[in-house]
C-alpha positions, 0 to 999 in steps of 0.5 A, a space after each residue: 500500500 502507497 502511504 502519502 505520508 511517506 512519499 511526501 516525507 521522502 519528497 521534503 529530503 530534497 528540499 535544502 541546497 537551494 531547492 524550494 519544493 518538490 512534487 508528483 503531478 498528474 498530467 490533468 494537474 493534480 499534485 500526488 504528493 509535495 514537499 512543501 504543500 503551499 502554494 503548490 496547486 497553481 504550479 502544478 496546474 501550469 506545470 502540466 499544462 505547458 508539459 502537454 501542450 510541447 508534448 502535443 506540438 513536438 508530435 506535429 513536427 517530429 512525425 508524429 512521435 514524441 520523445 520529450 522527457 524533461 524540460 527546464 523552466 526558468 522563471 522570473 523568481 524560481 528554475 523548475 524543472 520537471 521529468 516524467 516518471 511515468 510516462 504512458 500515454 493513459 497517465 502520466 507522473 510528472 516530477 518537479 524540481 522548483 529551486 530558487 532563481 540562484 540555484 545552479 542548475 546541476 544541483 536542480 538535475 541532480 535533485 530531479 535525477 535523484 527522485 527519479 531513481 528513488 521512486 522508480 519502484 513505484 512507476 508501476 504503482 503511480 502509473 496505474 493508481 493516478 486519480 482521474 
């Protein structure tokens, strides 16, 4: 069984370092789970509506197949960067890195990289149970 709790625990060990937050985000926007819950909903939202709308443009150039994986958002106050974790067309898992504007952006990578490898046993979990 999933315990939110602990995926949320495990989600606030990569906060420091110049990392602000941390989360699971559906494709339709939900948050699954986030280090830091304030103010996480609007990120979220926008976060995974500008993931697929250069999903759904890339599969108009590029022969109709996509390969987008991750992207880099920098902001005018914080670097996002976000990687499906799941990446099946039914549901899709985003993981999200936001650090402050200094924070290098090998150390937002790496944290993506990190949670990625941590939580690649519950790929199948998170594929499958996501909220609709």
């Amino acid at each position: 069984m999933l315990r939110a709790k602990a995926l949320t625990q495990a989600l606030q060990l990569c906060v420091g370092d110049g990392i602000t937050n941390a989360m699971l985000v559906n494709d339709e926007g939900n948050v699954l789970a986030a280090a830091d819950l304030t103010e996480h909903e609007t990120v979220a939202a926008v976060l995974a509506s500008v993931y697929n709308e250069y999903k759904a443009a890339e599969k108009c150039v590029d022969s109709g197949s996509s390969t987008l994986q991750s992207m880099l958002f920098d902001c005018e106050n914080a670097r996002v960067a976000c990687q499906e974790l799941t990446g099946q067309e039914e549901s899709k898992v985003l993981i999200a890195v936001i650090g402050c504007k200094t924070t290098e952006l090998g150390i937002i990578w790496n944290k993506l990289a990190l949670i990625r490898h941590n939580l690649q046993p519950l790929e199948e979990v998170l594929a499958n149970k996501v909220p609709a």
